[in-house]
N, C-alpha and C positions, 0 to 999 in steps of 0.2 A: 504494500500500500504506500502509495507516494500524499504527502501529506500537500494539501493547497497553502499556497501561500509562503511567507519568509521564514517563519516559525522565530522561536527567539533569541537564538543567537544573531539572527536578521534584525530584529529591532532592538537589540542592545548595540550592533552595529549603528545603525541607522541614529539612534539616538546619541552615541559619543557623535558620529560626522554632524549635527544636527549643532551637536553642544560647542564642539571647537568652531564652527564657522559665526555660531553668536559670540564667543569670547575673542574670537579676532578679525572680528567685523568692524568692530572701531578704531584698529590700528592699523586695517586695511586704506578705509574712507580717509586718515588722518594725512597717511604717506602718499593717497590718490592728491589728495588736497597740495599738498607739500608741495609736490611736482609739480602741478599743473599752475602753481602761483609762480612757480621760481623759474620755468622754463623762460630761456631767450624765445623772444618771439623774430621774426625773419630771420633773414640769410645772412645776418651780418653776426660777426664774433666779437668776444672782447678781449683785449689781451692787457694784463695790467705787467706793466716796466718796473722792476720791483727796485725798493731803495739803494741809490748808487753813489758814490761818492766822485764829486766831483770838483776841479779846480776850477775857480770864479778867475778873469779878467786881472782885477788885484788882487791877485794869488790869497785867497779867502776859498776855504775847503768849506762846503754845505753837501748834503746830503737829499737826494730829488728821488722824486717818483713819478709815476705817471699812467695813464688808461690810454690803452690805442683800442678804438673803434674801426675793425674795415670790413670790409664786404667783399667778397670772391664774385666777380664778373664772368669771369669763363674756369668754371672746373677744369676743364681738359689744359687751359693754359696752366692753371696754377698746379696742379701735379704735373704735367710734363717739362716742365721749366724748371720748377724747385724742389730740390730733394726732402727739406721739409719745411714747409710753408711756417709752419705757428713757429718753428724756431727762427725763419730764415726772418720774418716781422717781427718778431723780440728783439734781434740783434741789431735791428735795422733801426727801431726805433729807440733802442738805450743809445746806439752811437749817434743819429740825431741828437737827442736829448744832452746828449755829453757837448756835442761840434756846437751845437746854437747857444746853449749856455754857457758853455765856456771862450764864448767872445765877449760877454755882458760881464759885468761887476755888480757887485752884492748887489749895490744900492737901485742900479735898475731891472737886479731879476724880482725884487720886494715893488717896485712899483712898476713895470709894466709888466706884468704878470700876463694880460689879456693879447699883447703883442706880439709878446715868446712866444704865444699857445699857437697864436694866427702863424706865424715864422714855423713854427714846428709844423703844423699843418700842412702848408706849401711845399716843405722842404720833402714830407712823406708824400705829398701829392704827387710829386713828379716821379715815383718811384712806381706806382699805379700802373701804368702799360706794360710792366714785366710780370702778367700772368693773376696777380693777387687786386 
């Protein structure tokens, strides 16, 4: 005789899967949440220039940092040109960061602040048609 149905070792089953997916149902929704807050949105990446030390104009040592925003135009150019892109724009933008500021002295990297930024800009601008 075959019995109908799951019998009980079937709904002692049933009932742990039943119990673990109510106790990690909230940490499921918590980590869905997490994600979905923190994700970058478009195609563009960030890459922050971590703190560097550098020589000021009148040889005044300060320590800079800085966030590069870019955005990849042609995939195929930017792998097939650089071997590795998020490093080959790190390096690109610390030594930027090093060559523009270190023509300026203390007193005008403290007050043009917003001019270096534009100058740093430009300077990675023109770096743009090689793939990234």
């Amino acid at each position: 005789d075959r019995r109908d149905g799951i019998g009980v070792c079937g709904w002692i089953l049933v009932s742990v899967s039943f119990l673990l997916v109510l106790i990690t149902f909230p940490v499921s929704i918590w980590a869905c949440i997490k994600v979905s807050c923190c994700a970058i949105l478009g195609p563009s990446l960030i890459q922050y220039v971590s703190p560097t030390q550098i020589l000021t104009k009148d040889a005044v040592t300060t320590q800079v940092d800085g966030v590069v925003y870019y955005r990849i135009h042609s995939a195929v150019s930017a792998v097939a040109n650089v071997t590795n892109l998020h490093s080959a724009t790190f390096l690109l933008a610390q030594t930027t960061l090093r060559n523009v500021l270190g023509t300026q002295t203390l007193a005008q990297l403290l007050a043009g602040r917003e001019e270096i930024a534009h100058s740093i800009q430009i300077d990675l601008g023109f770096t743009g048609k090689h793939g990234n």
